[in-house]
C-alpha positions in Angstrom: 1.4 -22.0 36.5 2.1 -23.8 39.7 2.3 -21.7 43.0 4.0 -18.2 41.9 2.7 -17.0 38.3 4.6 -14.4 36.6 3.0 -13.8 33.4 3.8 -11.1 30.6 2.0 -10.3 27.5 3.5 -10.4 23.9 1.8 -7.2 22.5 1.6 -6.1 19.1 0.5 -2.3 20.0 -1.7 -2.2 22.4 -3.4 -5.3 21.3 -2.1 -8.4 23.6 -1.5 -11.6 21.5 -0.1 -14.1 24.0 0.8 -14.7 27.8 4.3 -15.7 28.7 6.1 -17.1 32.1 9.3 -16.3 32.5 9.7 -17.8 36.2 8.5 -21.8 36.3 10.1 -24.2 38.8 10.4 -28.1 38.1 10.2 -30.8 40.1 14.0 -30.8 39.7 14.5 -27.6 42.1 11.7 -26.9 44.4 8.5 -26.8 41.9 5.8 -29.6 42.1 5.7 -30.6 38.1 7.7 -32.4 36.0 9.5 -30.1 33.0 6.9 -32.5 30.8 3.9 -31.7 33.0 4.6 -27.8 33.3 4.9 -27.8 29.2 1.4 -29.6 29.2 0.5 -27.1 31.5 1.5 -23.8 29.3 -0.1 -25.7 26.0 -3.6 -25.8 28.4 -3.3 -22.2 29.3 -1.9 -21.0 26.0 0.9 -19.6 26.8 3.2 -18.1 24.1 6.4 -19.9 26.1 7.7 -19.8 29.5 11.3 -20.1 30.8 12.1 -22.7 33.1 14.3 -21.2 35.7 15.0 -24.2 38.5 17.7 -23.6 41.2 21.0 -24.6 41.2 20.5 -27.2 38.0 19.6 -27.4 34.1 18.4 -31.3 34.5 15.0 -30.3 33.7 15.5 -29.2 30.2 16.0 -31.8 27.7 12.8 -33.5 28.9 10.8 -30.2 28.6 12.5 -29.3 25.1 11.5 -32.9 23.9 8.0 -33.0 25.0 7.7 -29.1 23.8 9.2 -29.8 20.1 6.3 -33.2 20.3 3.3 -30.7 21.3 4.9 -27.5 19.4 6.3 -29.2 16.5 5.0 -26.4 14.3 3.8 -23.4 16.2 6.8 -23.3 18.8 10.6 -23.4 19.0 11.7 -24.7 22.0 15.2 -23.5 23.0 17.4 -23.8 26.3 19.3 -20.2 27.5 
């Protein structure tokens, strides 16, 4: 995504289904994008999921769970960890 991708692959063998992030920053630590513009984002480059993981705060969350249930509704849980 923004500035510092980190993707994995969800395999199934040796067949890769999707990518995943597991390191995205918000515009609520030191990313550039909203939580609702990153999720956008990860839709556009079919991702499987990605884990928001801002500094120092969890205010990002509930606005990227809501717009991922919206976009997701039936091919994606959206969950916070």
């Amino acid at each position: 995504m923004p500035s510092h991708i980190h993707l994995y692959f969800i395999r199934k063998g040796d067949v890769i289904i999707k990518p995943i992030d597991l390191h995205v920053h918000s515009n609520k630590s030191d990313g550039s994008n909203t939580p609702s513009e990153l999720v956008y984002m990860a839709m556009k480059k079919g991702l499987a999921a990605f884990a928001l993981t801002d500094h120092d705060t969890v205010d990002g969350i509930d606005e990227a769970l809501v717009c991922a249930e919206r976009l997701y509704a039936e091919s994606m849980n959206a969950m916070s960890g």
